[in-house]
C-alpha positions as protocol buffer text, in pm:
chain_id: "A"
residue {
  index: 1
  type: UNK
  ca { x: 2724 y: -922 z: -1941 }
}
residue {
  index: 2
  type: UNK
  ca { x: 2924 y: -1168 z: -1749 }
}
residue {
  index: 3
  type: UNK
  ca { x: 2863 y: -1530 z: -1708 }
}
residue {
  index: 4
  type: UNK
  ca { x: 2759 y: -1660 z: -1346 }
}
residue {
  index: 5
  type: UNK
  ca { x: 2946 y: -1924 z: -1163 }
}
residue {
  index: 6
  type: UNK
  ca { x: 2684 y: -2180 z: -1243 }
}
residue {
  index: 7
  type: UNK
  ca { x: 2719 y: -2099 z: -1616 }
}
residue {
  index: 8
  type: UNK
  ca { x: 2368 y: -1840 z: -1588 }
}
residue {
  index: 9
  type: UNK
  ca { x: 2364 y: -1490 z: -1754 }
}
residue {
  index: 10
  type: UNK
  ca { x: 2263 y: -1189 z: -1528 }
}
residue {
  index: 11
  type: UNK
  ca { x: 1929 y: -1217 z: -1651 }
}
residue {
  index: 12
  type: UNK
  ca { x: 1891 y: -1568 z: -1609 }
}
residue {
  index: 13
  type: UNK
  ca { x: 1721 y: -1795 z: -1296 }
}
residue {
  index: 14
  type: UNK
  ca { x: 1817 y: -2111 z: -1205 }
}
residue {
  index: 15
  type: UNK
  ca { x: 1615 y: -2440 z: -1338 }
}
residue {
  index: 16
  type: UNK
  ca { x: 1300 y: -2464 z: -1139 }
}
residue {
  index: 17
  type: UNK
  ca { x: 1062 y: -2751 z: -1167 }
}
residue {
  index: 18
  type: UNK
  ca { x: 748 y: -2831 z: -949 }
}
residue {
  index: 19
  type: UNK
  ca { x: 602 y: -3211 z: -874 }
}
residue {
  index: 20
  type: UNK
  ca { x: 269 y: -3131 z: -786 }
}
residue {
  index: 21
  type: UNK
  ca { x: 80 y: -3383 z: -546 }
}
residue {
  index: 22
  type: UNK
  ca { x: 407 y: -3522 z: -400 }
}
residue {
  index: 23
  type: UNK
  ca { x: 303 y: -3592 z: -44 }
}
residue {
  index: 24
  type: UNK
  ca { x: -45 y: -3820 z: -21 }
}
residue {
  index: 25
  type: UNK
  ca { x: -160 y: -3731 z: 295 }
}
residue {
  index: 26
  type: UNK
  ca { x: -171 y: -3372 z: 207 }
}
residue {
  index: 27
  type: UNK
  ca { x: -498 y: -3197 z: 51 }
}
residue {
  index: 28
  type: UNK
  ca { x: -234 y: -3016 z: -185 }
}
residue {
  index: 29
  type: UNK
  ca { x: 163 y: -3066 z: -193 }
}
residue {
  index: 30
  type: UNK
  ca { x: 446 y: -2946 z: -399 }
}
residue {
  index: 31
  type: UNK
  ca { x: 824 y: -3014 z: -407 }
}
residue {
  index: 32
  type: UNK
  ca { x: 962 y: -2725 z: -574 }
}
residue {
  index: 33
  type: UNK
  ca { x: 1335 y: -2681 z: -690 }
}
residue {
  index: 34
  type: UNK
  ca { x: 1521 y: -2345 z: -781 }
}
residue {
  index: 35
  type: UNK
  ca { x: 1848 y: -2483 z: -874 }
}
residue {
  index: 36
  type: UNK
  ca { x: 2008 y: -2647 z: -564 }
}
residue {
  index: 37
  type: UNK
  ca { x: 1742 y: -2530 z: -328 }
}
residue {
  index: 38
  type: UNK
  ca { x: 1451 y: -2738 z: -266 }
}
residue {
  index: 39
  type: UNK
  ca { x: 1108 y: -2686 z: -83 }
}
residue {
  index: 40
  type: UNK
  ca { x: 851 y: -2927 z: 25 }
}
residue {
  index: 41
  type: UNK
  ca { x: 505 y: -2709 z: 35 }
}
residue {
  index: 42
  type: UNK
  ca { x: 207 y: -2878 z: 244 }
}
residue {
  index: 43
  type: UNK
  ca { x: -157 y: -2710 z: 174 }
}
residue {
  index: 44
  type: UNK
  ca { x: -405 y: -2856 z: 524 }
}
residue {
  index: 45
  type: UNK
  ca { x: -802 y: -2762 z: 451 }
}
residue {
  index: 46
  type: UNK
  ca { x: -949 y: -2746 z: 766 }
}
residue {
  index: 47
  type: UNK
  ca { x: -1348 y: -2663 z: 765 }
}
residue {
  index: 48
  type: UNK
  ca { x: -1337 y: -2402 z: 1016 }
}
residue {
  index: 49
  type: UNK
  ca { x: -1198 y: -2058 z: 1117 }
}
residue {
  index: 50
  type: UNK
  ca { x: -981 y: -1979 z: 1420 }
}
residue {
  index: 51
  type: UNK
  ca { x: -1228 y: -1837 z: 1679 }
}
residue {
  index: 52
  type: UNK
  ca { x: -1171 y: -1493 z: 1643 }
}
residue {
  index: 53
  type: UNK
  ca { x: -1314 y: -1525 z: 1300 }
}
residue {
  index: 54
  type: UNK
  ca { x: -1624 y: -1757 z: 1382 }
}
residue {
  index: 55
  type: UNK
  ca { x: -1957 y: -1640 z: 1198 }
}
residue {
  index: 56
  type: UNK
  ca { x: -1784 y: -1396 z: 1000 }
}
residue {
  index: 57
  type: UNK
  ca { x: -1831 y: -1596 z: 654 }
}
residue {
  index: 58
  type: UNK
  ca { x: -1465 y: -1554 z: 609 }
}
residue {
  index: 59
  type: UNK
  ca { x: -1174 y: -1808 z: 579 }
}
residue {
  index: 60
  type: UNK
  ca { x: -791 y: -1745 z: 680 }
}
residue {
  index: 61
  type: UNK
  ca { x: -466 y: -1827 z: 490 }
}
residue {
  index: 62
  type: UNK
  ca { x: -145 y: -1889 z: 722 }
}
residue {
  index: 63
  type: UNK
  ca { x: 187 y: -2066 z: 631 }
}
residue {
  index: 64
  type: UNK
  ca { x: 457 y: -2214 z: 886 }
}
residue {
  index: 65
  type: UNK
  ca { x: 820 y: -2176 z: 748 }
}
residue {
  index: 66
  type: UNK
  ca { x: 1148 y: -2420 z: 888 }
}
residue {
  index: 67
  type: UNK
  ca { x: 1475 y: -2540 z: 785 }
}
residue {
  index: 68
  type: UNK
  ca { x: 1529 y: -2903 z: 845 }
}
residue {
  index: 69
  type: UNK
  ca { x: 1868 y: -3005 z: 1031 }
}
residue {
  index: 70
  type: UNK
  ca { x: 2061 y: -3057 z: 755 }
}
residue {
  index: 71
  type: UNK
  ca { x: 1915 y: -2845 z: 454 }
}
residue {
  index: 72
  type: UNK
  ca { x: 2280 y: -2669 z: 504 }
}
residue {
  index: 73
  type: UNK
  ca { x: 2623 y: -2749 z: 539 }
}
residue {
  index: 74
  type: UNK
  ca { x: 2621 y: -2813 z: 862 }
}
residue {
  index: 75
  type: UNK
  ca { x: 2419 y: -2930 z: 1057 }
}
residue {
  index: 76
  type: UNK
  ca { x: 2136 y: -2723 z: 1190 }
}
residue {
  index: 77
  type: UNK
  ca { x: 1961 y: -2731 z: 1592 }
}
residue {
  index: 78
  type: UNK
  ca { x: 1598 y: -2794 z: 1569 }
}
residue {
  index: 79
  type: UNK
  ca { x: 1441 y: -2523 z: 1689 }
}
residue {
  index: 80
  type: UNK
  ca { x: 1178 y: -2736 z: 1848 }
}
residue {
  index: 81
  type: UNK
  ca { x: 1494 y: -2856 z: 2102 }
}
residue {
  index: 82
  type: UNK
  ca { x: 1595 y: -2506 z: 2144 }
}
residue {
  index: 83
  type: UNK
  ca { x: 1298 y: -2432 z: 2276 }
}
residue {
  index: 84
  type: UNK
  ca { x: 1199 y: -2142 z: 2080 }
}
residue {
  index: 85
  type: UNK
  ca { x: 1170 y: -2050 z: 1707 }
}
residue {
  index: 86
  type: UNK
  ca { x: 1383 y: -1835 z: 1572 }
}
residue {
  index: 87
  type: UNK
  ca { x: 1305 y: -1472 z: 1420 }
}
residue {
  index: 88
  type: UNK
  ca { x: 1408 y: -1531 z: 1109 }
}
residue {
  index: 89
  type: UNK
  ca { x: 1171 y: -1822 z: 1109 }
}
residue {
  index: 90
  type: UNK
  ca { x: 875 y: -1590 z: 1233 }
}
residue {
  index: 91
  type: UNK
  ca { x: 978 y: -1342 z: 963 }
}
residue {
  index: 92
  type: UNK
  ca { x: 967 y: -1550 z: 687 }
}
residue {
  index: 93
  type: UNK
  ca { x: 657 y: -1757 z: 794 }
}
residue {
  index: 94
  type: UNK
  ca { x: 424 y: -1432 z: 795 }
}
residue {
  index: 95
  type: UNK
  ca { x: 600 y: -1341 z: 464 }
}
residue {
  index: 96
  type: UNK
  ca { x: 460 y: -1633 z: 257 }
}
residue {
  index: 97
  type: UNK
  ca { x: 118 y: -1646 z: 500 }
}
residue {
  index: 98
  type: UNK
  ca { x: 64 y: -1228 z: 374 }
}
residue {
  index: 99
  type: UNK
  ca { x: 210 y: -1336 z: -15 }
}
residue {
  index: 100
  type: UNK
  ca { x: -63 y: -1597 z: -45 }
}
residue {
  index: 101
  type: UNK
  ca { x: -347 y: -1400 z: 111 }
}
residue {
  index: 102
  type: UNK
  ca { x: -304 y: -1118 z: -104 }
}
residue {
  index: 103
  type: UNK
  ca { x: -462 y: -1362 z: -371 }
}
residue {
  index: 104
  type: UNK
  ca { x: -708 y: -1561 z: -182 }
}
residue {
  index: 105
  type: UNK
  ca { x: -1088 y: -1360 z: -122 }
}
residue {
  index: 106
  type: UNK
  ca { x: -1166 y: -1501 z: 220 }
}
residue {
  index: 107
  type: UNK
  ca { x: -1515 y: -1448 z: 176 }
}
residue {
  index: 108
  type: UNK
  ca { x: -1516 y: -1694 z: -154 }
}
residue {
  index: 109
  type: UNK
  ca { x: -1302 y: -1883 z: 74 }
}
residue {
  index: 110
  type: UNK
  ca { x: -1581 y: -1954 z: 352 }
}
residue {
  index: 111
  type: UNK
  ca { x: -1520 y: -2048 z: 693 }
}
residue {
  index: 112
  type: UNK
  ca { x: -1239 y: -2268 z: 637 }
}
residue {
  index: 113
  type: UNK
  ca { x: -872 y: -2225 z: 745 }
}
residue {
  index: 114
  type: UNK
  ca { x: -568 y: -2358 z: 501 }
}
residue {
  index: 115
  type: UNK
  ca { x: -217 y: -2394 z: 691 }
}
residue {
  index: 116
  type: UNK
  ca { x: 84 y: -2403 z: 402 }
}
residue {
  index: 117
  type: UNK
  ca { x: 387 y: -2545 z: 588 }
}
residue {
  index: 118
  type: UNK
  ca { x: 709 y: -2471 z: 360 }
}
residue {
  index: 119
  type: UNK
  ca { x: 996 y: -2683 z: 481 }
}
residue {
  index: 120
  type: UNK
  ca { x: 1315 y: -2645 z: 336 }
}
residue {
  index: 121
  type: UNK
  ca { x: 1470 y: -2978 z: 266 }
}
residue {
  index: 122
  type: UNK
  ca { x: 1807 y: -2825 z: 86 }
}
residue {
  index: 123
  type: UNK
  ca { x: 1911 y: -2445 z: 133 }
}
residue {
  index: 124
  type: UNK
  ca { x: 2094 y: -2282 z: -182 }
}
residue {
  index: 125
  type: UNK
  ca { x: 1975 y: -1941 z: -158 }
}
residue {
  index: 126
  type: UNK
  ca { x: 1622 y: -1789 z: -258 }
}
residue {
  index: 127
  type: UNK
  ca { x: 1446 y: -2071 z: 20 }
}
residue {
  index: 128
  type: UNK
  ca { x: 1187 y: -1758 z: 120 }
}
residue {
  index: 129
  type: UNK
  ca { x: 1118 y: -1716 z: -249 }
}
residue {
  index: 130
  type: UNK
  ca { x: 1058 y: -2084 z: -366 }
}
residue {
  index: 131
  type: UNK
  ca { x: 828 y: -2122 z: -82 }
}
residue {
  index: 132
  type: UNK
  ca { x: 584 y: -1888 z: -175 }
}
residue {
  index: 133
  type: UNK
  ca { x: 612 y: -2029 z: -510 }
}
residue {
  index: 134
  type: UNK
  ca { x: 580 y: -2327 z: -448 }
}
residue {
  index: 135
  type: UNK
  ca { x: 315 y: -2284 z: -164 }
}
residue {
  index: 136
  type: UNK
  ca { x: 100 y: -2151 z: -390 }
}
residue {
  index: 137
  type: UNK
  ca { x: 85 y: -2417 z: -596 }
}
residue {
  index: 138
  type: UNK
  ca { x: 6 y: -2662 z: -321 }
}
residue {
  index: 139
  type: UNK
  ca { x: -303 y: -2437 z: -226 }
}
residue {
  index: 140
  type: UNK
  ca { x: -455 y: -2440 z: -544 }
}
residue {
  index: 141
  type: UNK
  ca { x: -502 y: -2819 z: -544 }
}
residue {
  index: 142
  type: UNK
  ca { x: -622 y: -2785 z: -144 }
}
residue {
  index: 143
  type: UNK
  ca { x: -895 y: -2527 z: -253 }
}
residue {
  index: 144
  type: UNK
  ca { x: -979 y: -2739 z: -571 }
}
residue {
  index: 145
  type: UNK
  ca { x: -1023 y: -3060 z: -321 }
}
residue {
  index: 146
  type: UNK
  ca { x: -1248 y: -2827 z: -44 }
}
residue {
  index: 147
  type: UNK
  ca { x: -1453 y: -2762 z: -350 }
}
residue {
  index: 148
  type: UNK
  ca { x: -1491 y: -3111 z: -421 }
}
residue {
  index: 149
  type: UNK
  ca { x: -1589 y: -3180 z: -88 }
}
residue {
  index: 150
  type: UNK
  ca { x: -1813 y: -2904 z: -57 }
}
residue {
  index: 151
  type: UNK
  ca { x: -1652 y: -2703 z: 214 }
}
residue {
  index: 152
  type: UNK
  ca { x: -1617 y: -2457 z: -103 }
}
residue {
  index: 153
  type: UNK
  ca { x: -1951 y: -2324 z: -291 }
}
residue {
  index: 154
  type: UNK
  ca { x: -1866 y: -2484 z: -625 }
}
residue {
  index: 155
  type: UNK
  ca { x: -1932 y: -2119 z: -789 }
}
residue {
  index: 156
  type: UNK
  ca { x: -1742 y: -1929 z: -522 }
}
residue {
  index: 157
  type: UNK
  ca { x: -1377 y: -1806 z: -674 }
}
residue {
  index: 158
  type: UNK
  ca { x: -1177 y: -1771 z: -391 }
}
residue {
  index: 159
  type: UNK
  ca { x: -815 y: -1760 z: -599 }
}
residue {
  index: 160
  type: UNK
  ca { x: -808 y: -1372 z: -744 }
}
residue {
  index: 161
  type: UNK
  ca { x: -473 y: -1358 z: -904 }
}
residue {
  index: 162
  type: UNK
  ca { x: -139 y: -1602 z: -887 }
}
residue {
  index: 163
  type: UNK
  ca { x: 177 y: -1507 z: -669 }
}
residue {
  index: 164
  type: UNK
  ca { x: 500 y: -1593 z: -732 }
}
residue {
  index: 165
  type: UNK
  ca { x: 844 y: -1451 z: -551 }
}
residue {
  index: 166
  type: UNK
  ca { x: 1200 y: -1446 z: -695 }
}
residue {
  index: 167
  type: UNK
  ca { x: 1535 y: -1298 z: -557 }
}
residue {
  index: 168
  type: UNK
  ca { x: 1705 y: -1023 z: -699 }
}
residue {
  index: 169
  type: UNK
  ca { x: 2057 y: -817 z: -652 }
}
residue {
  index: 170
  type: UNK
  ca { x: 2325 y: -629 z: -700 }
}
residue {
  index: 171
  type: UNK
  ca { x: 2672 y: -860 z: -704 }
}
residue {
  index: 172
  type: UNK
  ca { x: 3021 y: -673 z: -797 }
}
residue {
  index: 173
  type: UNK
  ca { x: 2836 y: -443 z: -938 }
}
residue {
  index: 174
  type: UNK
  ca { x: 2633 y: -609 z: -1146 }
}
residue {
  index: 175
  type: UNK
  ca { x: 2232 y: -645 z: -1152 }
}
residue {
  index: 176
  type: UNK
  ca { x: 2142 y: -1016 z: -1068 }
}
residue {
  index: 177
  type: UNK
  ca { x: 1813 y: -1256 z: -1085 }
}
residue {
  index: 178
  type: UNK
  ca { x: 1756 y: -1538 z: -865 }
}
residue {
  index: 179
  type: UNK
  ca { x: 2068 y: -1527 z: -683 }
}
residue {
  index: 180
  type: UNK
  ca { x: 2228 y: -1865 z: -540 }
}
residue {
  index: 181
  type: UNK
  ca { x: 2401 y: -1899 z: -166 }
}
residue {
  index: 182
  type: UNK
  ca { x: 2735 y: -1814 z: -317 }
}
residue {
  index: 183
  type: UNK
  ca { x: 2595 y: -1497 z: -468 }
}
residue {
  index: 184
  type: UNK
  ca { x: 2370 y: -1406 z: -221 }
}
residue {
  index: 185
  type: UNK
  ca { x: 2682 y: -1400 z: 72 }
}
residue {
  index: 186
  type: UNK
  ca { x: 2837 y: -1176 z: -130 }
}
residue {
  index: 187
  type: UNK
  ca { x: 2588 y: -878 z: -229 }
}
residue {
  index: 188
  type: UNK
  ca { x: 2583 y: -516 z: -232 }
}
residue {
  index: 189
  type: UNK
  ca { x: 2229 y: -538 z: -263 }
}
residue {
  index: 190
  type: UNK
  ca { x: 1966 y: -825 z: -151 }
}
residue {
  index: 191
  type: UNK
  ca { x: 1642 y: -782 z: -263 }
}
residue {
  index: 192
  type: UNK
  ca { x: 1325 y: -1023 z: -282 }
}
residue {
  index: 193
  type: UNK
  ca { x: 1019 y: -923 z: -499 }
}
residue {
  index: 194
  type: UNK
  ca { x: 682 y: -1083 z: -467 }
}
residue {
  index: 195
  type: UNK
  ca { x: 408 y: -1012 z: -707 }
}
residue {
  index: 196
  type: UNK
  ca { x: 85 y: -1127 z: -834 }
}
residue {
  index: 197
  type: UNK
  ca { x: 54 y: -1293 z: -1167 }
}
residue {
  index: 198
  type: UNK
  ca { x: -94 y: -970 z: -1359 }
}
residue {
  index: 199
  type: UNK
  ca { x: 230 y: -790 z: -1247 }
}
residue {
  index: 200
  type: UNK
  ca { x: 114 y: -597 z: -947 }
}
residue {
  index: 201
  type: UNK
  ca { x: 369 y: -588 z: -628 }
}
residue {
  index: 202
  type: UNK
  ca { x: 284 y: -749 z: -291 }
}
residue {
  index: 203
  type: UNK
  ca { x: 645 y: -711 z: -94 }
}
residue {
  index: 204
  type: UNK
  ca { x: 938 y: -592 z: -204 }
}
residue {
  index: 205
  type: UNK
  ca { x: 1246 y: -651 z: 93 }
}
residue {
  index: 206
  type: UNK
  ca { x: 1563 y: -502 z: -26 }
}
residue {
  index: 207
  type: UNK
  ca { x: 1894 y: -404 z: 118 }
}
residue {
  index: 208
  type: UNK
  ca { x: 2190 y: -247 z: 55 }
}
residue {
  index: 209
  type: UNK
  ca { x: 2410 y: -496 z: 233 }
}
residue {
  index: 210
  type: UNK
  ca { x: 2760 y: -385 z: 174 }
}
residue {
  index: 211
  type: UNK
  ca { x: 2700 y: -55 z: -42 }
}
residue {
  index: 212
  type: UNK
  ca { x: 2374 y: 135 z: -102 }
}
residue {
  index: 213
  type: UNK
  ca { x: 2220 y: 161 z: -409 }
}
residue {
  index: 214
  type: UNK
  ca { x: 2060 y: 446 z: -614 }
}
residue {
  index: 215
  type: UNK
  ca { x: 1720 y: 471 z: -800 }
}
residue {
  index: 216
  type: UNK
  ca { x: 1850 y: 358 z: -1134 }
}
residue {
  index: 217
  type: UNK
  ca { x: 1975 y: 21 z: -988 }
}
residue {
  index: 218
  type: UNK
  ca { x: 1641 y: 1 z: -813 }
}
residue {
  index: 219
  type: UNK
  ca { x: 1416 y: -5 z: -1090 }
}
residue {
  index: 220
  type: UNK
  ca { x: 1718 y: -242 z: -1284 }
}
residue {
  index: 221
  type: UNK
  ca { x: 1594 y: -464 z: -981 }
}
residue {
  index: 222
  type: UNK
  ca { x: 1253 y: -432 z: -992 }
}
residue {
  index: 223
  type: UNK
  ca { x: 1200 y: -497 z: -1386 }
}
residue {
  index: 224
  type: UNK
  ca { x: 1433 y: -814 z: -1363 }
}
residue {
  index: 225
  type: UNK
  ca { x: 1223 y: -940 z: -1066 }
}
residue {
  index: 226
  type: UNK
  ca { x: 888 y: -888 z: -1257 }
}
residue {
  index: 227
  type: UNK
  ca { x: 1065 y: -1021 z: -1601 }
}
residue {
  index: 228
  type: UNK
  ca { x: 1174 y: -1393 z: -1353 }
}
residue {
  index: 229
  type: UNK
  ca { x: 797 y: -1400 z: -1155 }
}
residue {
  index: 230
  type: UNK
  ca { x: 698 y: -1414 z: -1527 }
}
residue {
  index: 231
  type: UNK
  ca { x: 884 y: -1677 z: -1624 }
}
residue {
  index: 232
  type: UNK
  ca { x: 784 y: -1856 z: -1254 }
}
residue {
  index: 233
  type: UNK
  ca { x: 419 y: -1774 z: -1299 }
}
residue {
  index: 234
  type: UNK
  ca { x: 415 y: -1955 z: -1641 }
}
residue {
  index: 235
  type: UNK
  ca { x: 596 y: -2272 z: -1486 }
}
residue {
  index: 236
  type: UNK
  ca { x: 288 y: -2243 z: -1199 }
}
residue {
  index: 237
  type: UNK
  ca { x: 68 y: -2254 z: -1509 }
}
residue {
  index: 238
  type: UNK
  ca { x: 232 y: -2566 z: -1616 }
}
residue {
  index: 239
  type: UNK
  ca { x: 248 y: -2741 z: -1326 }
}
residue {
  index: 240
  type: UNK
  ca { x: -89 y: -2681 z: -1272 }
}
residue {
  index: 241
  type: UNK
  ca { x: -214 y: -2804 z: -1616 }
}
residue {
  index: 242
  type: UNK
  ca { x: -334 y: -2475 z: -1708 }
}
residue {
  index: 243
  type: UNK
  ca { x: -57 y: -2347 z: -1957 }
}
């Protein structure tokens, strides 16, 4: 097994640490790190439902996903001067907004509406992944603070499961977890895996970017994904004070 440019074994993922509560406006915040790559996760608890969903007894879960100007090498537009946001952007946003409602029961939820904006402050590959990561951390503390103020029935469990996502793929040839810029530029195969903390799958995105890949490598892929959302789901656990 060869040794990664950052000194990492196939198997391994980059350092990842979470400061919970970082922003003090926010009803639940999280800067999150994998590696190089860091995420600032916002959780806003609004009492009340978009009005589609008024008098249903049911809450909603969305997230809002950007890049900030220079979170790359170079500098990035804004898309807000562009005029438009991009797809990309659109993709990933309803990627974390469906990861993190796959754990939330609206109904336990009530008629309340959180918004988890993810902004990448520093891009080193995997920003899609540490978002939802990170995000969900952020929206455990804004549902813990609802239920303090009694938007939340203090006996209602609205959390069913944790969710954590992690990159995965295939790099000269060789299986890799949690794959950095560098790495990620140059793979075969691309592949992000969210799951829930009990193991069960909510997305899997993969593609064979330069050479396709066979069922073997697949399932390589898809047991080192759930082996590093392990691993993440335990550093949740600590950040949270629940470990």
């Amino acid at each position: 097994m060869s040794t990664r440019i950052d000194g990492r074994s196939a198997t391994d993922h980059r350092p990842v640490s979470i400061e919970r509560g970082w922003s003090t406006q926010a009803e639940g915040s999280a800067l999150i790190s994998f590696g190089n790559t860091k995420v600032l996760c916002t959780a806003s608890f609004t009492n009340g439902v978009p009005r589609w969903m008024a008098g249903k007894g049911s809450g909603w879960v969305t997230a809002e996903y950007s890049m900030l100007p220079r979170s790359t090498n170079e500098r990035m537009q804004r898309e807000s001067i562009k005029g438009k946001v991009g797809g990309r952007t659109h993709e990933i946003s309803r990627l974390i907004g469906r990861s993190l409602r796959a754990v939330v029961d609206m109904k336990g939820l009530g008629e309340n509406t959180l918004v988890l904006d993810c902004d990448v402050l520093q891009a080193d590959g995997g920003t899609r992944t540490a978002s939802i990561t990170g995000a969900y951390v952020a929206m455990v503390d804004a549902i813990e603070w609802g239920r303090d103020k009694g938007f939340i029935a203090k006996k209602a469990t609205p959390l069913t499961d944790s969710v954590q996502a992690i990159s995965v793929g295939i790099v000269g040839g060789e299986p890799m977890l949690d794959l950095a810029y560098t790495e990620d530029s140059a793979a075969d195969t691309d592949m992000n895996i969210v799951t829930t903390g009990s193991g069960k799958f909510i997305e899997v995105q993969g593609t064979a970017e330069h050479a396709p890949f066979d069922r073997a490598e697949l399932d390589t892929l898809l047991d080192l994904g759930l082996a590093g959302n392990r691993s993440l789901a335990a550093i949740q656990r600590d950040a949270l004070g629940l470990a």
